[in-house]
DRENTI-480557 format. One line per field, with one value per atom (N, C-alpha, C, CB): residue number from 1; residue in one letter; x, y, z; atom name. Coordinates in steps of 0.2 Angstrom, whole numbers, plus 2048, in hexadecimal, padded with zeros to 3 digits. Glycine has a CB too. Example, Ala and Ser with C-alpha at 12.3 -4.5 7.8 and 13.67 -1.06 7.14 Angstrom:
BEGIN
resi	[1;1;1;1;2;2;2;2]
resn	[A;A;A;A;S;S;S;S]
c1	[842;83E;842;839;840;844;840;846]
c2	[7E4;7EA;7F0;7EA;7F5;7FB;800;7FD]
c3	[827;827;827;82D;823;824;827;81D]
name	[N;CA;C;CB;N;CA;C;CB]
***
This chain:
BEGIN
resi	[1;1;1;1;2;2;2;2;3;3;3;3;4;4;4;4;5;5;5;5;6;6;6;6;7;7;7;7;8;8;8;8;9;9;9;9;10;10;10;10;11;11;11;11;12;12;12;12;13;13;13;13;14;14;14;14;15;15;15;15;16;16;16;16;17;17;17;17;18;18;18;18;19;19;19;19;20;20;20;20;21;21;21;21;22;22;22;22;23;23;23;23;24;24;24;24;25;25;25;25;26;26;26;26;27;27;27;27;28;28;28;28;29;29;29;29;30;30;30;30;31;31;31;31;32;32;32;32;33;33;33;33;34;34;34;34;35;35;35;35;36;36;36;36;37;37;37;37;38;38;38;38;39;39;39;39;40;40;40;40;41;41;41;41;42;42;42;42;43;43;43;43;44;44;44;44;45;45;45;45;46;46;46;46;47;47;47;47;48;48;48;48;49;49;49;49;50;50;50;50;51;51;51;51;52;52;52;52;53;53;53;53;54;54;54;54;55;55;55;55;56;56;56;56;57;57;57;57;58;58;58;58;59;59;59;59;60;60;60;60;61;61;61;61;62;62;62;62;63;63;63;63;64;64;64;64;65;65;65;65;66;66;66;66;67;67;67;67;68;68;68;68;69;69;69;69;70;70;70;70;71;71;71;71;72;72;72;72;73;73;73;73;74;74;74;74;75;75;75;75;76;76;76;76;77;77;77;77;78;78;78;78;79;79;79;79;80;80;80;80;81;81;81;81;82;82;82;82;83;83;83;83;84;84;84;84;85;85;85;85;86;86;86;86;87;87;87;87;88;88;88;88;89;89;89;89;90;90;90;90;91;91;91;91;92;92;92;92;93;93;93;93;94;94;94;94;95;95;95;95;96;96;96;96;97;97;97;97;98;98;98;98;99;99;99;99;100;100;100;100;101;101;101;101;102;102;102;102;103;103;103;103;104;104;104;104;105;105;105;105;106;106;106;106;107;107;107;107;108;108;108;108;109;109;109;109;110;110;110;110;111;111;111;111;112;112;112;112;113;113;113;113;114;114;114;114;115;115;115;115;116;116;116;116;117;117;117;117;118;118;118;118;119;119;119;119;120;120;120;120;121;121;121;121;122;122;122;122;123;123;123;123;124;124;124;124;125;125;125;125;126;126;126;126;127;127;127;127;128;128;128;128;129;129;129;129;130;130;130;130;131;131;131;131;132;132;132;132;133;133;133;133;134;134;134;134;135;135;135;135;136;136;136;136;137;137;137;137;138;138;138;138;139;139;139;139;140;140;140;140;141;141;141;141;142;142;142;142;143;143;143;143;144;144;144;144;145;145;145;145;146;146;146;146;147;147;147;147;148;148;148;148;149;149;149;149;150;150;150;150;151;151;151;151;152;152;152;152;153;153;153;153;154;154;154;154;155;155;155;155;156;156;156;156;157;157;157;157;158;158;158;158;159;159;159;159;160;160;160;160;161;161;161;161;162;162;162;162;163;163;163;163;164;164;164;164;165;165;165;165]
resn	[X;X;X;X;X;X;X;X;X;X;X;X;X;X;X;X;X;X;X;X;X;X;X;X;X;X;X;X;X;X;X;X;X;X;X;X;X;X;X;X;X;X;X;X;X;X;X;X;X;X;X;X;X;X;X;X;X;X;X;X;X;X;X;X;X;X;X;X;X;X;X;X;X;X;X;X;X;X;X;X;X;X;X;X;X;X;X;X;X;X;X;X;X;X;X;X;X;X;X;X;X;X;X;X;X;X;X;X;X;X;X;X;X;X;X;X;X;X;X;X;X;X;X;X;X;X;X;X;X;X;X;X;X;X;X;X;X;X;X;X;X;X;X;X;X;X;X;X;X;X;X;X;X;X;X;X;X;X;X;X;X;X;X;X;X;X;X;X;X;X;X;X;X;X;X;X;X;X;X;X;X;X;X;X;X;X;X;X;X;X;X;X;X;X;X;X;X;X;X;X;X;X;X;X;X;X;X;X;X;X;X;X;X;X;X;X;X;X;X;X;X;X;X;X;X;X;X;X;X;X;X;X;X;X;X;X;X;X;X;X;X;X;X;X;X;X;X;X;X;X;X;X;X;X;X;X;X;X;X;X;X;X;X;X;X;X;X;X;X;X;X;X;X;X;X;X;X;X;X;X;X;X;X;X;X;X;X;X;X;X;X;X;X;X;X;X;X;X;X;X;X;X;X;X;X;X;X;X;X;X;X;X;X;X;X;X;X;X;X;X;X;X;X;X;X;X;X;X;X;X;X;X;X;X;X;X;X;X;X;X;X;X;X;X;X;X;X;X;X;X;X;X;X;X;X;X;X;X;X;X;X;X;X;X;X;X;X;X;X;X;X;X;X;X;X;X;X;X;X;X;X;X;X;X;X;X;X;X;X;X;X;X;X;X;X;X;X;X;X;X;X;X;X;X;X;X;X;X;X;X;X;X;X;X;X;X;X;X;X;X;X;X;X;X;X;X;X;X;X;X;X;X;X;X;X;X;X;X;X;X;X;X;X;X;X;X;X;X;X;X;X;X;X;X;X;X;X;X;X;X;X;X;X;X;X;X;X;X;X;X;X;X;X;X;X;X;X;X;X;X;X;X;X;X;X;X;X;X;X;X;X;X;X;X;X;X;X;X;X;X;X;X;X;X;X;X;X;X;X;X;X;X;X;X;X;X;X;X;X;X;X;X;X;X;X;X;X;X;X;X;X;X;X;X;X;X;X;X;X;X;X;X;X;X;X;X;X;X;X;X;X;X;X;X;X;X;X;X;X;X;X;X;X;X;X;X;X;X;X;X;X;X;X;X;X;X;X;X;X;X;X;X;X;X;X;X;X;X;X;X;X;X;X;X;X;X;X;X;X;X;X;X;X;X;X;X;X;X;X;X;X;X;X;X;X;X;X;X;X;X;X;X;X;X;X;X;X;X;X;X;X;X;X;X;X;X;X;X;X;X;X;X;X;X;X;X;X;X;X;X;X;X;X;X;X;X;X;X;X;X]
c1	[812;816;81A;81A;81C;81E;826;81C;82A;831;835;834;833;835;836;833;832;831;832;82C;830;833;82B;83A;82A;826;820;82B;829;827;825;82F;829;824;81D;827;81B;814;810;814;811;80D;80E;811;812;814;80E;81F;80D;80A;800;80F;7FF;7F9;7F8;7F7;7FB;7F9;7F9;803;7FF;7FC;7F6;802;7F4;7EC;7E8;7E8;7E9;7E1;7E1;7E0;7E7;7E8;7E4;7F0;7E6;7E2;7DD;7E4;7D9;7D1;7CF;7CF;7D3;7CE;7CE;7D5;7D4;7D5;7CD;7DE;7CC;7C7;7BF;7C7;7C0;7B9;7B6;7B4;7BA;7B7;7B7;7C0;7B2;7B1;7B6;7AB;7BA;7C0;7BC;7C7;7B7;7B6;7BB;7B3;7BB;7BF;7C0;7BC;7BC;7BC;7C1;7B3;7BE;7C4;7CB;7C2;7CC;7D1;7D6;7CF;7D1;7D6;7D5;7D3;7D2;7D5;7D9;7D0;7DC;7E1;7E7;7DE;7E7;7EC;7F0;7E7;7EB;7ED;7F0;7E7;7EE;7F2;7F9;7EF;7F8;7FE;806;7F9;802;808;807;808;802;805;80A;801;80E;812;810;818;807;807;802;803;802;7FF;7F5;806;7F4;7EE;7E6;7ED;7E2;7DC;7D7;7D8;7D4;7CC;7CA;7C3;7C9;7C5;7CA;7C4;7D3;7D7;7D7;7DD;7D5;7D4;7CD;7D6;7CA;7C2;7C3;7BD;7C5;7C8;7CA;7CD;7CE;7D0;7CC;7D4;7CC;7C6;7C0;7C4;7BE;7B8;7B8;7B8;7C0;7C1;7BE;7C8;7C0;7C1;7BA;7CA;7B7;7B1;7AC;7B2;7A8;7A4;79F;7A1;79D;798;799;795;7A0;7A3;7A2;7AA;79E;79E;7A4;797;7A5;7AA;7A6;7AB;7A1;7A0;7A6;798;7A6;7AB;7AF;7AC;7B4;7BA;7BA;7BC;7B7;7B7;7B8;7B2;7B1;7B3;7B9;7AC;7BB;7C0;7C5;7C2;7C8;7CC;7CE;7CB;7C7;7C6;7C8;7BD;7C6;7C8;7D2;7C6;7D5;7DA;7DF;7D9;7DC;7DD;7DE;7D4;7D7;7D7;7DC;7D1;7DB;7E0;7E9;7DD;7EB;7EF;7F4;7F1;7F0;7F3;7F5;7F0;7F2;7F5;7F5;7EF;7F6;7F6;7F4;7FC;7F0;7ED;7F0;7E5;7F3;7F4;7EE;7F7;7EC;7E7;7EC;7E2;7E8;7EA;7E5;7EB;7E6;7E3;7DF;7E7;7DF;7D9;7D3;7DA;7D6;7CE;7CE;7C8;7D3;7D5;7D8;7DD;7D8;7DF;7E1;7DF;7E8;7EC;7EC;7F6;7EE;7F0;7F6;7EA;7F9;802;7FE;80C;7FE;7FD;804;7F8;809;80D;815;80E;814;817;811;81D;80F;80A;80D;806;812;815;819;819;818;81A;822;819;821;827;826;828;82D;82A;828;832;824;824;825;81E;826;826;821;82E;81E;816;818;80B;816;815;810;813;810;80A;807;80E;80A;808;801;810;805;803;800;806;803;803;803;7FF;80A;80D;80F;814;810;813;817;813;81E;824;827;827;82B;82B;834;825;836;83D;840;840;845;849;84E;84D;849;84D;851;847;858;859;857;862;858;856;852;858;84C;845;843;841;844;842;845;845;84D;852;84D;859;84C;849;844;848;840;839;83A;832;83E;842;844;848;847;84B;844;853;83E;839;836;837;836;832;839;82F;83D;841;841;846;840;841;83C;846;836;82E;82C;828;82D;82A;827;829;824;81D;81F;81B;81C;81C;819;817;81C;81D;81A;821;814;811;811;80A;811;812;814;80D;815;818;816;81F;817;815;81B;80D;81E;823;822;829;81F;81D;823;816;825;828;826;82F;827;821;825;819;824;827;825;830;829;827;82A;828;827;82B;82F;828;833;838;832;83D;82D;829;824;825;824;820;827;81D;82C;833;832;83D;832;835;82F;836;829;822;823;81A;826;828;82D;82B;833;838;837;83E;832;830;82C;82C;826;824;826;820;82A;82F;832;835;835;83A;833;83F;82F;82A;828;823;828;827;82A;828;830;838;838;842;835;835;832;832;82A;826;829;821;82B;82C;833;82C;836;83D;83B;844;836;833;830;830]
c2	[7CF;7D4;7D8;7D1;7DF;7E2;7E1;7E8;7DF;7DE;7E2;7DC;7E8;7ED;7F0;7F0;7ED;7EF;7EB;7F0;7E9;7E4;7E3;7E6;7DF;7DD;7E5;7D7;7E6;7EC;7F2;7EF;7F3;7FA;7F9;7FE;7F2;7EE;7F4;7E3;7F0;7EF;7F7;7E9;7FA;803;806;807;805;807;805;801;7FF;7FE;802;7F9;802;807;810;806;812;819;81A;81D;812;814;813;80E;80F;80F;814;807;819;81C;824;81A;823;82B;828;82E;822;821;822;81A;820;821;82A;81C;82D;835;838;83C;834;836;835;832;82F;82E;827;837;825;81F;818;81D;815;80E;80B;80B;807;802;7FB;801;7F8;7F2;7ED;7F2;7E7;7E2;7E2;7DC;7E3;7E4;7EB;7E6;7F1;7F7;7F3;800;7F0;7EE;7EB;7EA;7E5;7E0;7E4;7D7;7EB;7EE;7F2;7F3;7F5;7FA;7F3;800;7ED;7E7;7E7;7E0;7E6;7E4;7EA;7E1;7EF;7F6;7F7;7FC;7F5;7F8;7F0;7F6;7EB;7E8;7E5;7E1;7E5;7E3;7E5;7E3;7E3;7E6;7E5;7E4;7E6;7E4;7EC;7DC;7EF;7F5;7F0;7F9;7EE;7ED;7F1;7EA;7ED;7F4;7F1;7F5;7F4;7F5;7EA;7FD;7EC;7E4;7DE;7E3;7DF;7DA;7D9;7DA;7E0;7E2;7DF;7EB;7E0;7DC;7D4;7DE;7D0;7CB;7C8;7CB;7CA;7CA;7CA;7CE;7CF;7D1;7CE;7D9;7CA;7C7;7C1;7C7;7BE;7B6;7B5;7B3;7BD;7B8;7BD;7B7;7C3;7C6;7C6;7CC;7BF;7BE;7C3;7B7;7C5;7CC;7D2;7CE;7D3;7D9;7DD;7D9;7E0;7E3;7E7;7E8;7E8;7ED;7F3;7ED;7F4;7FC;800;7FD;7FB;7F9;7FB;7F2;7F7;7F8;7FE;7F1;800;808;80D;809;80D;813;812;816;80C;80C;80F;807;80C;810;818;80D;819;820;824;822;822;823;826;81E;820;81F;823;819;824;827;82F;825;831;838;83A;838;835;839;838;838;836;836;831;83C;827;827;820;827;821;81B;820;812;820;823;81E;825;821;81D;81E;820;81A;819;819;815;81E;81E;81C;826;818;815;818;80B;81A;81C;817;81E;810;80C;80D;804;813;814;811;80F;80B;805;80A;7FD;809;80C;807;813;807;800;807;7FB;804;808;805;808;809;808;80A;811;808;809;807;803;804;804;80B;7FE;80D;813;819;812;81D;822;829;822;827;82D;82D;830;832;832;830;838;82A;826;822;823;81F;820;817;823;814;810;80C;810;807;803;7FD;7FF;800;7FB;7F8;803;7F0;7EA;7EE;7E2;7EE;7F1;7EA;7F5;7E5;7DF;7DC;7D8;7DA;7D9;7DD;7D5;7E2;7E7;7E6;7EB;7E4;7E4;7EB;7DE;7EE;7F1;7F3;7F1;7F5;7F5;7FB;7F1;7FB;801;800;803;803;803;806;804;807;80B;80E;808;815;819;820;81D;823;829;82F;82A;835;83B;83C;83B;838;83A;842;836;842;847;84E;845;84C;852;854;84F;84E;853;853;851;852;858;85D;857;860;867;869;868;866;86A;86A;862;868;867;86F;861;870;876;87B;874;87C;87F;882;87D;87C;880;881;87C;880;882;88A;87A;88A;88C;88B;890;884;881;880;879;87F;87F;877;885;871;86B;868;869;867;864;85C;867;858;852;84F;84F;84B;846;840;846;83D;836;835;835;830;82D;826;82D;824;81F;81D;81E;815;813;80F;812;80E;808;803;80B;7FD;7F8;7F2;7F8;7EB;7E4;7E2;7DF;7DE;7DB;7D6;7D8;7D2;7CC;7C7;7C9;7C5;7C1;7C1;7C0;7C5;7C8;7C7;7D2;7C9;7C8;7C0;7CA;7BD;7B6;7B2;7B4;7B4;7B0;7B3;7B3;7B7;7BA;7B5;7C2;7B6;7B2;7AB;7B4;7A7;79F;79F;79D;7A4;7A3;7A5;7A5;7A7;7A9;7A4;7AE;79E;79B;794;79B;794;78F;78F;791;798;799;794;79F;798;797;78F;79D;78A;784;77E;784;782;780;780;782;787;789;785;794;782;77F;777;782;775;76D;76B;76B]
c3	[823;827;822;82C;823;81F;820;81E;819;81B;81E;818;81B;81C;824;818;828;82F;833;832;83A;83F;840;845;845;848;84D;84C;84F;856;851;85C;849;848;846;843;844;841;848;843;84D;854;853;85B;854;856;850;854;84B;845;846;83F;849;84C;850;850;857;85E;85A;866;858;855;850;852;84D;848;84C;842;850;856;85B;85B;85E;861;85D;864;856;852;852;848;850;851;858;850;85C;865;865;870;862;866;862;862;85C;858;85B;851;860;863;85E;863;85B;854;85B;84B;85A;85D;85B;85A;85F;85C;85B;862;856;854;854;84F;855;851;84C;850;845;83E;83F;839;83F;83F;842;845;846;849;844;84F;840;83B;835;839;834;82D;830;827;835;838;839;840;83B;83C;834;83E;82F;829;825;827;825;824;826;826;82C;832;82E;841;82E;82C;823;833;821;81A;813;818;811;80C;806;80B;805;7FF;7FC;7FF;801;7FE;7FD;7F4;801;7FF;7FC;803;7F9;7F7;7FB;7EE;7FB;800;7FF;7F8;7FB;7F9;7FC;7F1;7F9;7FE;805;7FD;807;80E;80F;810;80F;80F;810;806;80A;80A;811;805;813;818;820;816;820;826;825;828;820;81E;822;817;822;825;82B;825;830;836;837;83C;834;836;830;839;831;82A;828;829;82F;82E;82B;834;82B;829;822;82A;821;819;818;818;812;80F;812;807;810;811;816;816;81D;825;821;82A;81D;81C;817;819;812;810;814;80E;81A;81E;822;822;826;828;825;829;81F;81B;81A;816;817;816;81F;813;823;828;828;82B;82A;829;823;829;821;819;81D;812;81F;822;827;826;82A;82E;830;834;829;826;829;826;82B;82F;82A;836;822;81C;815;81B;811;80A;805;808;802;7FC;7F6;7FB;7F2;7EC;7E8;7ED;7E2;7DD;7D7;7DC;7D6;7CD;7C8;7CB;7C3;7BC;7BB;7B7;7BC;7BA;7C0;7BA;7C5;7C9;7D1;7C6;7CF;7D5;7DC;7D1;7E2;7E7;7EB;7EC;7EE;7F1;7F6;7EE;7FC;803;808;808;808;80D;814;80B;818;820;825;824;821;823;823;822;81F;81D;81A;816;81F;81E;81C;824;819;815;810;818;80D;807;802;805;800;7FE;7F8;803;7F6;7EE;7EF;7E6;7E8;7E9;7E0;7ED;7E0;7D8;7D8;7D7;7D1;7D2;7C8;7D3;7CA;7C5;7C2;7C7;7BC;7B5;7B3;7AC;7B6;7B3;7B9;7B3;7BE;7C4;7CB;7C4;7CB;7CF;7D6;7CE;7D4;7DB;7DB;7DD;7E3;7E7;7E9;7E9;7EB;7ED;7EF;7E8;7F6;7F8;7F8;7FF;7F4;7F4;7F9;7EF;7FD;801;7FC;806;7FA;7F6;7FE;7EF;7F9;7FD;7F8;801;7FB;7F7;7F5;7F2;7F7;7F6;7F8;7F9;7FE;802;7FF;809;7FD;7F9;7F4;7F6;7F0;7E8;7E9;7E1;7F1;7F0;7F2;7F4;7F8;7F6;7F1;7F8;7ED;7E5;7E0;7DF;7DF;7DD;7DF;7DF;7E4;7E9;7E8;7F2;7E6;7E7;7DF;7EB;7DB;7D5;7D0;7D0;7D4;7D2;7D6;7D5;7DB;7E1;7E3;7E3;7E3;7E6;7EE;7E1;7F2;7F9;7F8;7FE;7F9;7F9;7FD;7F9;7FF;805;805;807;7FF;7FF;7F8;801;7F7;7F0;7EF;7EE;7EA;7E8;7E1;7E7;7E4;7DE;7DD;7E0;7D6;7D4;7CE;7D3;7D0;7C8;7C7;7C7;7BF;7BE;7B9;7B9;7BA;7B4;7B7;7B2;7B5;7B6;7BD;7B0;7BF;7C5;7C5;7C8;7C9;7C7;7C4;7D0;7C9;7C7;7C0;7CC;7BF;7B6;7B1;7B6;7B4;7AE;7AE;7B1;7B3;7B3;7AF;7BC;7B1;7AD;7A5;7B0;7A2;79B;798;79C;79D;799;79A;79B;79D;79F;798;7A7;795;792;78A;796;78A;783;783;783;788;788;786;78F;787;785;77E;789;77B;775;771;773;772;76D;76E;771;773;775;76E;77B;76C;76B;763;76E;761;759;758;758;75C;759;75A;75E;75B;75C;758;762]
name	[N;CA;C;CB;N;CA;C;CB;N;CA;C;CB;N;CA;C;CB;N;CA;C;CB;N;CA;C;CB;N;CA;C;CB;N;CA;C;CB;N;CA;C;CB;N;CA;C;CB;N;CA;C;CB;N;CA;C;CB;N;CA;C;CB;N;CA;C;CB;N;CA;C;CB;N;CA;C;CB;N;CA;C;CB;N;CA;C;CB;N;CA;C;CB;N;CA;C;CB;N;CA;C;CB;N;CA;C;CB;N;CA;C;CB;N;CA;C;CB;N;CA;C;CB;N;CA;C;CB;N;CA;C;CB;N;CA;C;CB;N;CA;C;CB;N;CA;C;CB;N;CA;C;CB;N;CA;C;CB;N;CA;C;CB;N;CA;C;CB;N;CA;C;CB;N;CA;C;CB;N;CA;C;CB;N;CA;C;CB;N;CA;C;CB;N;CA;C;CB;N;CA;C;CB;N;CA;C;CB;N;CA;C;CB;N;CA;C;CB;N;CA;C;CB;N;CA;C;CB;N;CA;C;CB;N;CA;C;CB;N;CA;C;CB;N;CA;C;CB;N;CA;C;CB;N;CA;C;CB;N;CA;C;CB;N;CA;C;CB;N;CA;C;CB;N;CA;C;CB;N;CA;C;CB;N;CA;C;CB;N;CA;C;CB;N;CA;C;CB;N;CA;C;CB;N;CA;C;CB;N;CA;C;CB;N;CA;C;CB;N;CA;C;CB;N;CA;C;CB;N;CA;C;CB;N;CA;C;CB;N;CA;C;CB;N;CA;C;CB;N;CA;C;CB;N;CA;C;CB;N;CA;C;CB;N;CA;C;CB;N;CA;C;CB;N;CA;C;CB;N;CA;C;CB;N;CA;C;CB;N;CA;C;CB;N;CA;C;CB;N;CA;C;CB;N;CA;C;CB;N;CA;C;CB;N;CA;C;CB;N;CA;C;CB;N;CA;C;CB;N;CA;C;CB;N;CA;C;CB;N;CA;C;CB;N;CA;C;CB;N;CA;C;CB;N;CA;C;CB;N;CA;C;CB;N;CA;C;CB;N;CA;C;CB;N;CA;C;CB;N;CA;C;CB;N;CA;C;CB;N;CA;C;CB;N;CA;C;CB;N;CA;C;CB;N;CA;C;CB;N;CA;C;CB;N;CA;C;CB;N;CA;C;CB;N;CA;C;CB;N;CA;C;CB;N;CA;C;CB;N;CA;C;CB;N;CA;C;CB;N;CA;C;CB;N;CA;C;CB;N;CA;C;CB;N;CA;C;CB;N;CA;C;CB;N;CA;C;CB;N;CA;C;CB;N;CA;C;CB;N;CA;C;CB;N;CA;C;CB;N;CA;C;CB;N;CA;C;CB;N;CA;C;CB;N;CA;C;CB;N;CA;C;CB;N;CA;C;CB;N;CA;C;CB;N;CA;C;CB;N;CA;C;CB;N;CA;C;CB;N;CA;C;CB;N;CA;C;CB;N;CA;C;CB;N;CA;C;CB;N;CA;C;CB;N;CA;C;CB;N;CA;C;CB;N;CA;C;CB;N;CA;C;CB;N;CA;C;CB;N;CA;C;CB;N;CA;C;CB;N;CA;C;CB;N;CA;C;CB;N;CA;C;CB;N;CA;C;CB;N;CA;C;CB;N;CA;C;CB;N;CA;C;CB;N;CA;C;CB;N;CA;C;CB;N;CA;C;CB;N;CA;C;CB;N;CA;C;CB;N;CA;C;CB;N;CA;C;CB;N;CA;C;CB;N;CA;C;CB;N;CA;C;CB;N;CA;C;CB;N;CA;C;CB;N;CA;C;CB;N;CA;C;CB;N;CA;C;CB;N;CA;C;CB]
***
């Protein structure tokens, strides 16, 4: 569950994905069901394949292909955002389907959607001092996570352990 939400916006976040698939006329499978379930409530920004992983347990017939065009689906009609990384890889937010910043581990790549304010401001001041007409943005910060610090300085502290024994 995403911490950042309650229970009720999880659930609110399903009913409007399956509600833009039914207006579309799209079949509501089981499978579509547990990749719009697992979008709508995870905080982990998941990719195609953790999402696969998943919907794989409880539907072993389910190919990825399913989970691709699901996605790409969802993706369309603007009801998750895809995160592309430069290794090629993409994670997907279903639970915030709008543009907001996020802080990604270089080590491990985690995810993290911080409650920043002003975002919204300096995409104005951005279009105001470009004249670009701003139709969307993406704000990424990048560095290590608490858990990558902490595995650094355990393992430093192992170093400095071994070289003084």
């Amino acid at each position: 569950m995403n911490k950042d939400h309650s229970p009720q916006d999880a659930e609110q976040r399903i009913e409007q994905m399956i509600h833009r698939l039914r207006e579309r006329g799209l079949r509501l499978t089981p499978q579509r069901i547990a990749v719009v379930r697992i979008l709508a409530t995870s905080d982990e920004h998941p990719s195609v394949e953790r999402i696969y992983e998943q919907v794989h347990r409880d539907f072993p017939t389910t190919s990825i292909a399913t989970v691709y065009k699901t996605v790409a689906l969802l993706r369309d009609l603007g009801e998750i955002i895809e995160l592309g990384f430069p290794d090629g890889s993409n994670r997907y937010d279903g639970s915030k389907p709008y543009p907001h910043p996020h802080v990604i581990c270089t080590r491990c790549r985690t995810v993290v959607d911080p409650d920043l304010n002003g975002v919204q401001d300096l995409a104005r001041e951005v279009g105001v001092e470009t004249g670009f007409l701003i139709t969307t943005h993406r704000l990424d910060f990048f560095g290590l996570c608490r858990a990558c610090q902490e595995r650094d300085k355990e393992r430093h502290e192992e170093r400095q352990g071994k070289t003084a024994g």
